[in-house]
C-alpha positions as CSV (number, residue, x, y, z in Angstrom):
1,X,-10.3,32.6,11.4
2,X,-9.0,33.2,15.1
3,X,-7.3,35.5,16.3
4,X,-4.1,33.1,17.1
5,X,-4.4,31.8,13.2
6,X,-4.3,35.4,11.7
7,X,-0.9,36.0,14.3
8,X,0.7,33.0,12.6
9,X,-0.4,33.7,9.3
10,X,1.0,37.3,9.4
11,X,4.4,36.1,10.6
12,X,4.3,34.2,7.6
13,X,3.4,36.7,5.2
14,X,6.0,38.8,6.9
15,X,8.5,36.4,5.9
16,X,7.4,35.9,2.5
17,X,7.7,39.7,2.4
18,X,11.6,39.8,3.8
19,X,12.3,36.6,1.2
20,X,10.9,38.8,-1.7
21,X,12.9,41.5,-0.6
22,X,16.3,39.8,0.8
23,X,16.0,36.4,-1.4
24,X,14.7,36.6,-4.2
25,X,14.8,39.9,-5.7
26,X,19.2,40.3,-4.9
27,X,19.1,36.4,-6.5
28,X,16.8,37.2,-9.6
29,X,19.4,35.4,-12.4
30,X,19.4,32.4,-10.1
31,X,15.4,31.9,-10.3
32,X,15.1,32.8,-13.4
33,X,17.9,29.7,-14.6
34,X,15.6,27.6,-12.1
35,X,12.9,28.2,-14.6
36,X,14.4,25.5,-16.8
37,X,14.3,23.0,-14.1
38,X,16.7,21.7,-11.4
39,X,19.5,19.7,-11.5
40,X,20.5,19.1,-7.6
41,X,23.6,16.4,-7.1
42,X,22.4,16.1,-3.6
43,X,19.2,14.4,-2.2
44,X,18.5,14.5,1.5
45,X,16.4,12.4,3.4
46,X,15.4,14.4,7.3
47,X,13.2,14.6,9.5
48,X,10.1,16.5,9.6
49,X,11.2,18.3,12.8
50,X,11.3,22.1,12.7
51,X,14.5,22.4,14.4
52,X,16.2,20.6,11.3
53,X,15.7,22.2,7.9
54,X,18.5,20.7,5.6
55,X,18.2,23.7,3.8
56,X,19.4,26.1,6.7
57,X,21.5,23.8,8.3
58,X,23.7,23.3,5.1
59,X,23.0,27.1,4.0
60,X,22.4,26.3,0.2
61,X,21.0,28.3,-2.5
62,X,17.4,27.5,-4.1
63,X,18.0,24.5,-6.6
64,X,21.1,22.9,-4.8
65,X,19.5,19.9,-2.7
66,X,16.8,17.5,-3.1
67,X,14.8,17.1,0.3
68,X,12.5,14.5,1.1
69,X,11.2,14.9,5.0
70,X,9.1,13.0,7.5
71,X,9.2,11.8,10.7
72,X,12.3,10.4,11.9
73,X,14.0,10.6,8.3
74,X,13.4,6.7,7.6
75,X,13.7,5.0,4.0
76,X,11.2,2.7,3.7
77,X,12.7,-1.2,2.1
78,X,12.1,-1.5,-1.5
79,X,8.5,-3.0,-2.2
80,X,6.1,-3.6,-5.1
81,X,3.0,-3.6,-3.1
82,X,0.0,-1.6,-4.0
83,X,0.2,2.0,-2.0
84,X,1.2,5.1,-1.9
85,X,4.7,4.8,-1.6
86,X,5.7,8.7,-0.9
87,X,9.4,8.3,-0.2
88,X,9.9,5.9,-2.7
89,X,8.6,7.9,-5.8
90,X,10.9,10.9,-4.7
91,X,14.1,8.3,-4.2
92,X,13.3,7.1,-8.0
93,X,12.8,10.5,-9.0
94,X,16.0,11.8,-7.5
95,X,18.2,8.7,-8.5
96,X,16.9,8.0,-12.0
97,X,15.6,11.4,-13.4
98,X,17.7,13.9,-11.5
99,X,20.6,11.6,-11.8
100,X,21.9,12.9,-8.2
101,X,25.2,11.8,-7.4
102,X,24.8,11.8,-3.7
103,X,21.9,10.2,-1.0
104,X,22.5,11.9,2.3
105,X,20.0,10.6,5.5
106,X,20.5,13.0,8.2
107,X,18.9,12.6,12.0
108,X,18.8,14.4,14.8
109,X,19.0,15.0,18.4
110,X,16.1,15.3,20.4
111,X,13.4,12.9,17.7
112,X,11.0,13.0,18.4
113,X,9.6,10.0,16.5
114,X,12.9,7.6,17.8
115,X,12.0,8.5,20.9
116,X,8.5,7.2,20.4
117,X,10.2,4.2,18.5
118,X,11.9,3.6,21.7
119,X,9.7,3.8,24.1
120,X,6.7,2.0,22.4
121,X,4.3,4.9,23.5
122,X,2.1,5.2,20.2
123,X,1.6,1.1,19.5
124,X,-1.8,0.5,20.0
125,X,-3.1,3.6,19.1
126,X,-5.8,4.3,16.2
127,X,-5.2,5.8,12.8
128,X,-5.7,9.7,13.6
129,X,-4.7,8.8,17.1
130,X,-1.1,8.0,16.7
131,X,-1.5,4.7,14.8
132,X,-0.1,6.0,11.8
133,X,3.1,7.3,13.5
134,X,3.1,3.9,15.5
135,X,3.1,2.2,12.1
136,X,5.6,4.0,10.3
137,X,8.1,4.2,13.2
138,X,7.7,0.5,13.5
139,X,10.6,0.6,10.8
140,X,12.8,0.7,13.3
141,X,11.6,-1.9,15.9
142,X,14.4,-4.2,15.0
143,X,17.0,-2.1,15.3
144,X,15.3,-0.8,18.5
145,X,15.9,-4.0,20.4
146,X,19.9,-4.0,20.8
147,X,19.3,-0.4,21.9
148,X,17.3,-0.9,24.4
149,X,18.9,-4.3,26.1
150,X,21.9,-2.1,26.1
151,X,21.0,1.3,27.1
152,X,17.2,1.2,27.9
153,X,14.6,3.0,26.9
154,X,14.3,6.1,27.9
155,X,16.9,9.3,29.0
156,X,19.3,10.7,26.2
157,X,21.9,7.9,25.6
158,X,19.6,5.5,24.7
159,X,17.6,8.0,22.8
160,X,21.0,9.2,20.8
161,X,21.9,5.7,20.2
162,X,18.2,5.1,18.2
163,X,18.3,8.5,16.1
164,X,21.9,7.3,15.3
165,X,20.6,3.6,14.5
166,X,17.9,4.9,12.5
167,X,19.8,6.2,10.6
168,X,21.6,3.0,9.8
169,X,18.0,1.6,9.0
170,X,17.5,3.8,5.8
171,X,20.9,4.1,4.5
172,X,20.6,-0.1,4.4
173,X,16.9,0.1,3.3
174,X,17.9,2.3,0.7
175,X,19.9,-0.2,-0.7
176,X,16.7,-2.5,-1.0
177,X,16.1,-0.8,-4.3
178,X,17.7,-2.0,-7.4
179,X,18.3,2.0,-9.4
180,X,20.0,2.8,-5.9
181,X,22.3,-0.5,-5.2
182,X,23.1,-0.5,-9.4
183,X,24.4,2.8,-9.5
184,X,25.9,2.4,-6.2
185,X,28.0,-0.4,-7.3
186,X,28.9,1.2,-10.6
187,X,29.9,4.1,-8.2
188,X,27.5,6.8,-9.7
189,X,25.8,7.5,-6.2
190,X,27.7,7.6,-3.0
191,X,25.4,6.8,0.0
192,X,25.9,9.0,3.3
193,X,24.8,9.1,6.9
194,X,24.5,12.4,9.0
195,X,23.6,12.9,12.5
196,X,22.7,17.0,13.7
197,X,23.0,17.5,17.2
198,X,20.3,20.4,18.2
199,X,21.8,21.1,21.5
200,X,25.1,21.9,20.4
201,X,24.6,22.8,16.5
202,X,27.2,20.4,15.5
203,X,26.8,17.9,12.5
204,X,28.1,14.3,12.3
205,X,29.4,12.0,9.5
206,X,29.0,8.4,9.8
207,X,32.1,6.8,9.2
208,X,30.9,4.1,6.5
209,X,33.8,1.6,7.7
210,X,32.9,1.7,11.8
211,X,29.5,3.2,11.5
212,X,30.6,6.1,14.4
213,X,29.4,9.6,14.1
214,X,32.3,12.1,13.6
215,X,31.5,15.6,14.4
216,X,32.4,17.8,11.4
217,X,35.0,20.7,12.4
C-alpha cells in the first residue's frame, strides 16, 4: 500500500478504536439485544454524500433506522424486469419483513448527482466513465425540465429546486410498488419527504398538502 492509503486506513482504525471505547463498550446491553435482530420503524432513503449520514444527522442509537443510500437518494418506479434491483430488495425488505412504519427520503444541499441531473454533464458518457451515474440520474430528467425552464440550469436556486424535486420523484415512485401503496392506504406506513441543508445544518419537512419544505425548529 502507499503511504496516503495507510494515513487513511489508520484514521479509520483510530475510529474503530474510539467506537470500541466510546460506543460500544458504555452501550454493551444494547448490542447484545441487537443480537436477536432489528426491528427499526424508520427506513431512510439518502444520499450517498458524505456530508449527509442519516445516522448523525438524526443522532440515533445502533438498531433505530433502516438506511438505504446512493446517489441523489432516488427510488427507482416499481418494475419486474430482470436485474439487479438494489433499492428495491431493501424497500421490500423494510416494508414487508421489518414491517417499518415510516419511509422517510431525505436530500440535500449541495448534490451532487441533481446537479449533474441538471446540468446534463455525464449523458453521453461510458459505463465506468460516468454512464452509469448518467443513467441512474436520468430518473429525474422529467422532473428536471420545469426546473430548468424556470430557474435554469446551473447556480444554487435552480440546483435547490432539483434536490427538492427529487425528492418528490421517489416519494411518488415509491408509490409504484404495490406492499408500499397497500399499506399506505390501510395507513400502516406513512410516507415522508426531507430536505438537509449543508450550509446551514437545518432540516426540512415537506409539507405533503403544498409540497414546500419547512425548516424544522
Amino acid at each position: 500500500m502507499t503511504e496516503a492509503s495507510d494515513r487513511v486506513l489508520d484514521h479509520l482504525l483510530d475510529g474503530y478504536r474510539r467506537f470500541r471505547q466510546t460506543g460500544w463498550t458504555p452501550n454493551r446491553e444494547r448490542w447484545e439485544s441487537l443480537r436477536e435482530g432489528q426491528q427499526p420503524e424508520v427506513m431512510i432513503i439518502a444520499c450517498s454524500d458524505s456530508r449527509v449520514d442519516p445516522s448523525q444527522i438524526f443522532d440515533v442509537d445502533p438498531g433505530e433506522i433502516f438506511v438505504v443510500r446512493n446517489v441523489a437518494a432516488l427510488v427507482p418506479p416499481f418494475e419486474n424486469t430482470p436485474g439487479h434491483h438494489g433499492v428495491s430488495a431493501a424497500l421490500e425488505f423494510a416494508v414487508q419483513v421489518l414491517k417499518v412504519k415510516e419511509v422517510v427520503v431525505m436530500g440535500h444541499g449541495m448534490c451532487g448527482g441533481c446537479k449533474a441531473a441538471l446540468t446534463q454533464e455525464l449523458h453521453g458518457n461510458e459505463p465506468g466513465e460516468g454512464g452509469f451515474v448518467a443513467n441512474w440520474i436520468s430518473l429525474l430528467d422529467e422532473a428536471r425540465a420545469p426546473v430548468a425552464d424556470e430557474f435554469g440550469t446551473e447556480g444554487r436556486p435552480a440546483e435547490k429546486q432539483m434536490e427538492q424535486a427529487a425528492v418528490k420523484v421517489s416519494l411518488d415512485n415509491l408509490m409504484t410498488f404495490p406492499c408500499v401503496r397497500r399499506k399506505v392506504k390501510n395507513g400502516e406506513l406513512t410516507l415522508r419527504g426531507a430536505y438537509f441543508a449543508i450550509s446551514d445544518g437545518i432540516l426540512h419537512l415537506m409539507d405533503s398538502e403544498t409540497g414546500k419544505f419547512e425548516a424544522v425548529s
